[in-house]
Structure formats: C-alpha cells, structure tokens
C-alpha positions in Angstrom: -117.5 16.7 126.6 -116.0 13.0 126.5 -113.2 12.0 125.1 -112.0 8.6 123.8 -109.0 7.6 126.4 -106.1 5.7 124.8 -104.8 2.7 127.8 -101.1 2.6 127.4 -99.1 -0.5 129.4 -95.5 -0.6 128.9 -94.2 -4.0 129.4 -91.1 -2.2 131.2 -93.2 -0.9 134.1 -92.9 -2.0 136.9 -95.7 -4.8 138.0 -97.6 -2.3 140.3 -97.3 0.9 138.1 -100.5 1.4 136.9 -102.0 2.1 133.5 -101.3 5.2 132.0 -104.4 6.3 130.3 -103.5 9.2 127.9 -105.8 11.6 125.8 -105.5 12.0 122.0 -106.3 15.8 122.6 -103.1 16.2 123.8 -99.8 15.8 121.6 -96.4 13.7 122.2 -93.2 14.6 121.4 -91.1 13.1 117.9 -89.6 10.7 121.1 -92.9 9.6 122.9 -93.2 5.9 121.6 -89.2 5.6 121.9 -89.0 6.8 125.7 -92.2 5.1 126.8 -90.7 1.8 126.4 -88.3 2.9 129.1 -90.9 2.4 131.3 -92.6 5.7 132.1 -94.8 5.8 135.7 -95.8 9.3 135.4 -96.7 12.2 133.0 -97.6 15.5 133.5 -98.5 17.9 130.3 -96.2 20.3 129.2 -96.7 22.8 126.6 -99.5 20.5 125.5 -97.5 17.5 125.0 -97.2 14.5 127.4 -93.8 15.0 129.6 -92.5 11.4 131.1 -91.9 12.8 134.2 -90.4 9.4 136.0 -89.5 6.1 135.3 -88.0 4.5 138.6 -88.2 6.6 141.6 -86.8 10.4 141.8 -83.9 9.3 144.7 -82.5 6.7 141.8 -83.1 9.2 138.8 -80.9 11.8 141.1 -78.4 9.5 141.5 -77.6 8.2 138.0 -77.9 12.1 136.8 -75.2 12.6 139.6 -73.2 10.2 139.1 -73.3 8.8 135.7 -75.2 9.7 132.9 -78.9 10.2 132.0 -81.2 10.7 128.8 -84.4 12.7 129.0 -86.9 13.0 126.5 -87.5 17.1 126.3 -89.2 16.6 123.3 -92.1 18.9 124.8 -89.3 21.8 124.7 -90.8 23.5 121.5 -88.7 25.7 119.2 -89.9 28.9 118.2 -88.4 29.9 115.6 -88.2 33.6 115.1 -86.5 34.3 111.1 -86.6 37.2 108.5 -84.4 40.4 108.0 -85.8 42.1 110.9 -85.5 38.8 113.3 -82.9 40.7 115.4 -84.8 43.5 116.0 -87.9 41.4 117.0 -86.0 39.6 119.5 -84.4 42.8 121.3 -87.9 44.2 122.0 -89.1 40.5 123.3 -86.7 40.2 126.0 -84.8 42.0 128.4 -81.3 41.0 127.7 -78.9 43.2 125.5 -79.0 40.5 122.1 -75.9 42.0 120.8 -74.1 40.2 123.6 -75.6 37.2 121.7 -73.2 35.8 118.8 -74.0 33.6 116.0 -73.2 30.0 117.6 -74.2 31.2 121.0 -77.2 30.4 123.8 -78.7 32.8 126.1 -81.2 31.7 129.3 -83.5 35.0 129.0 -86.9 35.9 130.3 -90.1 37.0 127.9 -91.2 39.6 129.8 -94.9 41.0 129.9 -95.7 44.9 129.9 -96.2 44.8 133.2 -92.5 43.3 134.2 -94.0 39.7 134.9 -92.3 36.4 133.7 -94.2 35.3 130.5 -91.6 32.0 130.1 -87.9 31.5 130.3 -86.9 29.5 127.6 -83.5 29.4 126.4 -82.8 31.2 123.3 -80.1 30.0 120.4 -78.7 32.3 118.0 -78.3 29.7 115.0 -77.8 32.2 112.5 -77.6 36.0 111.9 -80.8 36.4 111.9 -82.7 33.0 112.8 -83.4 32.8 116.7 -85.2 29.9 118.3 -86.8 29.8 121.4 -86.8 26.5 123.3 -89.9 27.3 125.6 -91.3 26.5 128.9 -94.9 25.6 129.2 -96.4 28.3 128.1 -98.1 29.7 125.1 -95.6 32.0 124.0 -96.1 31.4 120.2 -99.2 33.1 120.4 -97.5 36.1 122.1 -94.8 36.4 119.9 -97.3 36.4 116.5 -99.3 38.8 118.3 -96.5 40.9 119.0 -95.3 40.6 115.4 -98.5 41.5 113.9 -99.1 45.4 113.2 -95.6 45.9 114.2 -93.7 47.1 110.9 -91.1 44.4 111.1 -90.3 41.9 108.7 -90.6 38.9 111.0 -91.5 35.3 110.4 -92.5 33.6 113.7 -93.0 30.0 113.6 -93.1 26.8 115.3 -90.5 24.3 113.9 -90.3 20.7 113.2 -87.3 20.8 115.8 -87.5 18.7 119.0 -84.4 18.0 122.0 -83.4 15.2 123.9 -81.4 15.9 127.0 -77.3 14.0 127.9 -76.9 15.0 131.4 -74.1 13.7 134.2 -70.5 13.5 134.1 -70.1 10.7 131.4 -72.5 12.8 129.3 -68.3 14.3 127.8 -68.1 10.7 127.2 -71.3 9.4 125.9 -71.0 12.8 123.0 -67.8 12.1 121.9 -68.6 8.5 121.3 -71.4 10.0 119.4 -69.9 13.2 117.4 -65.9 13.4 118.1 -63.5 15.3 119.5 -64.8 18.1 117.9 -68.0 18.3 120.7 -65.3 18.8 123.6 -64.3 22.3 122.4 -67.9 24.0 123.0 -67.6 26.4 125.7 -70.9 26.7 128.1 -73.9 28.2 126.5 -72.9 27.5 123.0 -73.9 25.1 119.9 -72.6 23.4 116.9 -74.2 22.1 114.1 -73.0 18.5 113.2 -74.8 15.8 111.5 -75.3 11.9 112.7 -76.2 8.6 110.6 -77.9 11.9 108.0 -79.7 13.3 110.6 -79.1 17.1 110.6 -78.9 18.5 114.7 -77.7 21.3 116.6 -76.0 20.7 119.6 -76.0 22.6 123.0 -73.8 22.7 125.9 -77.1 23.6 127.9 -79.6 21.5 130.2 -81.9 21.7 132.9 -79.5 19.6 135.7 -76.6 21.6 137.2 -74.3 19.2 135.5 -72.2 18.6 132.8 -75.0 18.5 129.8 -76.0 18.9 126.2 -79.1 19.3 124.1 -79.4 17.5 120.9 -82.0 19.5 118.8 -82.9 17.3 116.1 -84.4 18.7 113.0 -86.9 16.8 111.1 -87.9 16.0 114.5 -91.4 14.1 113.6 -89.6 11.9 111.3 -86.5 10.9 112.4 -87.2 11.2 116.6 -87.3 7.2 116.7 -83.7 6.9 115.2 -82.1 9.7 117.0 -83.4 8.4 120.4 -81.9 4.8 119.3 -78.6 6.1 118.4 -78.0 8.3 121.4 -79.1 5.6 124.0 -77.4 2.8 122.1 -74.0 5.0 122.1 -75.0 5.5 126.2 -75.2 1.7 127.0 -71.1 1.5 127.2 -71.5 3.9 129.9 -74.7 2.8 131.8 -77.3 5.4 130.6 -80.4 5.7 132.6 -83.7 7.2 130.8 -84.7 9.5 133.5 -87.4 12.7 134.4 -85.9 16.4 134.7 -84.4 15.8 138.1 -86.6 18.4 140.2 -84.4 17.6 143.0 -80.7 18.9 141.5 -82.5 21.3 139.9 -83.1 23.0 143.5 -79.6 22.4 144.6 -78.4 24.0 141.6 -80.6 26.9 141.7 -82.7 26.0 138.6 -85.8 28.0 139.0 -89.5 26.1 137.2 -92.0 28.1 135.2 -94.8 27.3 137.1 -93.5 27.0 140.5 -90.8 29.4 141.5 -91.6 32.2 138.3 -95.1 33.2 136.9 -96.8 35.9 135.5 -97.4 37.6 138.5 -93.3 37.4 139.8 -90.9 39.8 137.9 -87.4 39.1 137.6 -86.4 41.8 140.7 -88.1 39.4 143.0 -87.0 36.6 141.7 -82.9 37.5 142.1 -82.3 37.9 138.4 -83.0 41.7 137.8 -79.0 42.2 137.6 -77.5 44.1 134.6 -76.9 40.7 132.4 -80.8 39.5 132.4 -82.1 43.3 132.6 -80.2 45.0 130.5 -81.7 49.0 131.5 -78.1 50.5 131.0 -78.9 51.3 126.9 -81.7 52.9 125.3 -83.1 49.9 123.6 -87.0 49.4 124.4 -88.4 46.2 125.4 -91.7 45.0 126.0 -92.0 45.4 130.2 -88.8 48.0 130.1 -90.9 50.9 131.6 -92.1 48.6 134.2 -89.1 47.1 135.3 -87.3 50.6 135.3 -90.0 51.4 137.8 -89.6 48.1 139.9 -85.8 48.8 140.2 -86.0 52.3 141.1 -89.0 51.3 144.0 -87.7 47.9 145.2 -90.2 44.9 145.8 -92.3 44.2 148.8 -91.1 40.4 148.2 -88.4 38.0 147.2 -87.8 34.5 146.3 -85.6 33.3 149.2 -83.8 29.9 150.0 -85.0 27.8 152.5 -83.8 25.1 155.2 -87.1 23.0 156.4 -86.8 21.5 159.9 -88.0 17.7 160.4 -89.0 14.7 158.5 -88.1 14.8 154.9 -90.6 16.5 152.9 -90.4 14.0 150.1 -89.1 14.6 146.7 -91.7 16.1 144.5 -91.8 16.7 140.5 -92.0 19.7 139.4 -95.4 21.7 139.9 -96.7 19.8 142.9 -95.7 22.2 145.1 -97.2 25.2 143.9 -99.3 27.2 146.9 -99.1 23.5 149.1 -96.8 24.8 152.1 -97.6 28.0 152.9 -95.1 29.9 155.1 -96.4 31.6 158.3 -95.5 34.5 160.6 -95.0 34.2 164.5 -98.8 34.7 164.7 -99.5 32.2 162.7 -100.5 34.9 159.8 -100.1 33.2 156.3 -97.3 35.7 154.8 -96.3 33.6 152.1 -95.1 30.3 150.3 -93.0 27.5 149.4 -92.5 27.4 145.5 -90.1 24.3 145.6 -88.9 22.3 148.2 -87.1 18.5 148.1 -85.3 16.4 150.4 -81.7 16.6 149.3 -80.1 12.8 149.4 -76.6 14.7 148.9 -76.8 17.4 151.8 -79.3 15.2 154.2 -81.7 18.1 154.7 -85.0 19.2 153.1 -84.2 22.3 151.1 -86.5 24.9 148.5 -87.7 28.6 147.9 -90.3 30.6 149.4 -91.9 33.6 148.0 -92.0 36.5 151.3 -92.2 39.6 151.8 -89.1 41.4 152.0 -89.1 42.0 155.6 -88.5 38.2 155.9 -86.2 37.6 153.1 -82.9 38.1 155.3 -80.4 35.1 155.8 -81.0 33.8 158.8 -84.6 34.6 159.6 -87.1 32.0 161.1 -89.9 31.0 159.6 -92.7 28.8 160.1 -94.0 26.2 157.1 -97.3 24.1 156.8 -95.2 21.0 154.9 -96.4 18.3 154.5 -95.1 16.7 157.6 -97.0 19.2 159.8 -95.9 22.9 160.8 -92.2 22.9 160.9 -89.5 25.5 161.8 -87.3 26.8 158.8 -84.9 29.6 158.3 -83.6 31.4 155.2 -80.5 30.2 153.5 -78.0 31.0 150.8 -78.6 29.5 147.5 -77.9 27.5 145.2 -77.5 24.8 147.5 -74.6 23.5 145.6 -71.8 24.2 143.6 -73.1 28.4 143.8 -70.9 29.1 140.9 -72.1 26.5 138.3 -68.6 25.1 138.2 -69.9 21.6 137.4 -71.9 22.5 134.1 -69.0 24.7 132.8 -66.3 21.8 133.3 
C-alpha cells in the first residue's frame, strides 16, 4: 500500500546529513517540531512515534551527557495511566514487585511480566496518587495488555493512555539547570521519587529518574499536546547558562551503567532470572500475592536457567558505538568449535574505559567471569571474555548523588 512521505530538512543539520523522510502513519511526540530544529540525523520508531535518536555524533552526545548536561526528547515514553478504586489491586497482579513497598510520591523500575515469566516491557512505574499509577513504557504495546487484562476481571479499573509526555535533564549540571528552573525545593527528592510543581502555568511532575547512569530528572508535562512547544523552550532556555546539548539516549553510558534496552538485552522470550534481576526486590515470591507469570517464575527459580545475560570484554578494533537496537542477533558468540552458542545483545566502544564492552545472551555453562569466548563483531571474529558489570560506577552512586 503507498503512503504519502513527508521530506523534513532541518536547517540545523549538518550539510551532508541527509533528508529525513518521515511517514504520517506514524505519530510524534508533544516535542517533535521543538527538538527537530536541534538538528536531528536519525530516527528510529518507538512505541509508534518518531524517536530523534542523534543529533551530532554518539562519542560527542556521551561526552556532554558526562560531563555537562543534556536534554532529550522522550516524548515517545507514553503514560499509561492505570486509575479507579481498585487501581492498586490491578497493578499488584501486573507486575512482579511487592507495590506496597511503593509510596504515594514514589517511582519503581518494574517488569510487566507475561504468563509464561517473559519480559513484556520495563517501564517505570510512578505512584502519583493513592490510587493513580502511570506507566512510562518501553516500546511495546502494553496498553493493549493492560485493557485486556482489565476486561472480565471484576476490578474497578480505568486504564488509559494520557495526554502526558517527558523530556529528559541528564549530567551533572542537570542539579543546576532544575534549580534554575523550580527552586531549592527540587534538590530535596531522594532517587526514584517525584514532586508535583508547576512552571510559567504548566502543571508537571517531576522525577529523579532517567535512562543515563547520571544525575537526572524527568519532567512529565501534562497537557502534553498543547503546551510541549513551551515546556521544551523553557527548559532549554534555563539550560543555555550551563551549555545544554539536545542529545539521543546515550546507548553507550547506558551499557556502562548497566541500563538494560527492551529490544536488545530483554524480550519476551528472556525472563528476569536470566537476565540478573530475579532477586527478592524485582520478584517479589516471598508473599502470597498472585501476579500474572508468578507460577512460572516460581518454577524458573526453583529449576535455574540454561542461560544468562553476561558482561562482556571484546578484543580488537573498536566495535563502533551503535544506537540502541542495531545490535540485536548481529554478533553472534561462538564456542571453541566454532558452534554458534549464543549472542551479543549490546555492545559499544567505551571512550571512558578505552575498550569495547556489552552483554551476551549464553548458556549457563559459559556465563562464568572469566570465560573465553569467541564473537563474529563487526570487525571479524574476535576473542572476548566475561566480565563484571556494570562497567561503571556498579553501585549507581552517580544517579543517587
């Protein structure tokens, strides 16, 4: 079937960027037209909406995330909003974490789990009132899941998608570049919780959350399809003091920091055992509250898996540093006998540490620090060897600062 393209040109780009040609099928986020202007070279499509994946090059993103202060248009984040006397109860059986651990005020990163223990999405979940959850999703359709879920099943549940989109302040003047923006007042939320505030009338809810491994908030605008062009001004005119760079999620400090992708490192064939994140806090099997994939999981935990999601040092040239989604099944990971026993999820060259680093999916029997393997990168079959991760800063010291 054809489809009438729409030929964007930003007058930002640079001279040998080429056009971006965009369908109309596809939606864009309340911040599209703002962060375009920055000069966007590349989308890819993110829960249906165009995601401005890079404006410079990924080495000069990583730097000004690292060492200044960047503003990302996550505007393709959507909020599910899950309301209604029985929203509580609703979210308990849709993920695996104990909610009750979950204040008013307070953020969780939780997994939607499928029946058979597989990784539907891993959004992260705000508890904005008592009972009034949203969802800030990964790409995947998990508004269909969740009405599906809620229909037939005796609760009284409203589950919605909401005119509520996020923008991203990520590096260590992002302290600076808030406070400039809503007071003092920002400095005194902990890690993993919000605030409401208002700005110039606009009615948000702030996060101390992000998708960087350093110091970062989320401004969730409300009212998102008619006030995204101001917000987007007003935050990146408070940055300019501090040299604020318009950047992509950083897929390369996203590996360091042990950021997994939806997509590339979890899917709905990997479960949260093999993935490192089947302890108590994520899957919560100590109580007797049911969950959708609970039986499953309880199974998986009592069995072990035959694979895990390991770190990984890659010998050689560097690999290149790749957004996120291009490297799914591209290196694959051999054994001795040149059997393909698994794969590379993620990998980047890390300008920090000087070495190409990433995950591999392998069975078990491989998964031990140390062991050698052998990868089909892109640079021709190299030597690697499992590692520790994260890469850097293990104890997420930076974003909690």
């Amino acid at each position: 079937m054809s489809q009438a393209i729409e030929s964007i040109h930003s007058t930002q780009q640079t001279p040998s960027a080429p056009d971006i040609l965009l369908y109309p099928r596809i939606r864009k986020s309340p911040f599209f037209y703002a962060s375009r202007r920055h000069g966007v070279r590349k989308y890819s499509v993110y829960n249906h909406h165009y995601h401005p994946r890079l404006y410079t090059d990924p080495v000069d993103e990583y730097w000004a995330l690292v060492e200044g202060v960047t503003l990302w248009d996550v505007g393709v984040e959507r909020q599910i909003e899950i309301s209604g006397p029985d929203a509580f109860t609703f979210t308990q059986r849709l993920v695996p974490r104990d909610m009750r651990h979950c204040q008013v005020g307070q953020c969780k990163y939780v997994f939607v789990t499928a029946p058979d223990g597989g990784i539907l999405n891993d959004p992260v979940l705000l508890r904005i009132e008592e009972n009034r959850f949203w969802l800030s999703l990964a790409d995947s359709d998990i508004l269909l899941w969740c009405q599906g879920l809620a229909l037939n099943s005796g609760l009284d549940v409203t589950i919605q998608e909401v005119d509520v989109a996020p923008v991203q302040v990520q590096g260590p003047k992002a302290k600076a570049v808030m406070v400039d923006l809503f007071g003092e007042a920002v400095l005194g939320m902990p890690y993993y919780h919000l605030m409401e505030a208002d700005l110039d009338g606009m009615s948000v809810v702030i996060s101390r959350t992000g998708y960087s491994g350093e110091i970062g908030y989320e401004i969730y605008l409300r009212e998102a399809s008619r006030y995204g062009e101001a917000l987007w001004q007003r935050v990146f005119e408070a940055g300019r003091p501090h040299d604020i760079q318009v950047i992509g999620p950083c897929h390369i400090r996203r590996i360091e920091g042990g950021i997994l992708a939806f997509g590339c490192d979890i899917w709905y064939d990997t479960n949260p055992f093999e993935v490192g994140m089947g302890y108590d806090w994520m899957v919560d099997l100590r109580g007797t509250d049911d969950f959708i994939g609970r039986a499953a999981l309880e199974r998986i935990k009592a069995e072990g898996v035959s694979r895990k999601l390991v770190g990984v040092e890659i010998d050689g040239p560097g690999v290149g540093h790749f957004t996120d989604g291009a490297m799914i099944d591209v290196f694959p990971v051999l054994d001795a006998q040149g059997e393909r026993i698994g794969k590379v999820t993620s990998a980047t060259q890390s300008p920090r540490q000087e070495r190409n680093i990433g995950y591999a999916m392998v069975p078990v029997e491989y998964a031990e620090l140390g062991t050698v393997l052998r990868i089909e990168a892109n640079t021709g079959l190299q030597d690697s060897r499992v590692v520790e991760k994260p890469f850097h800063d293990p104890r997420k010291e930076i974003p909690k600062g």
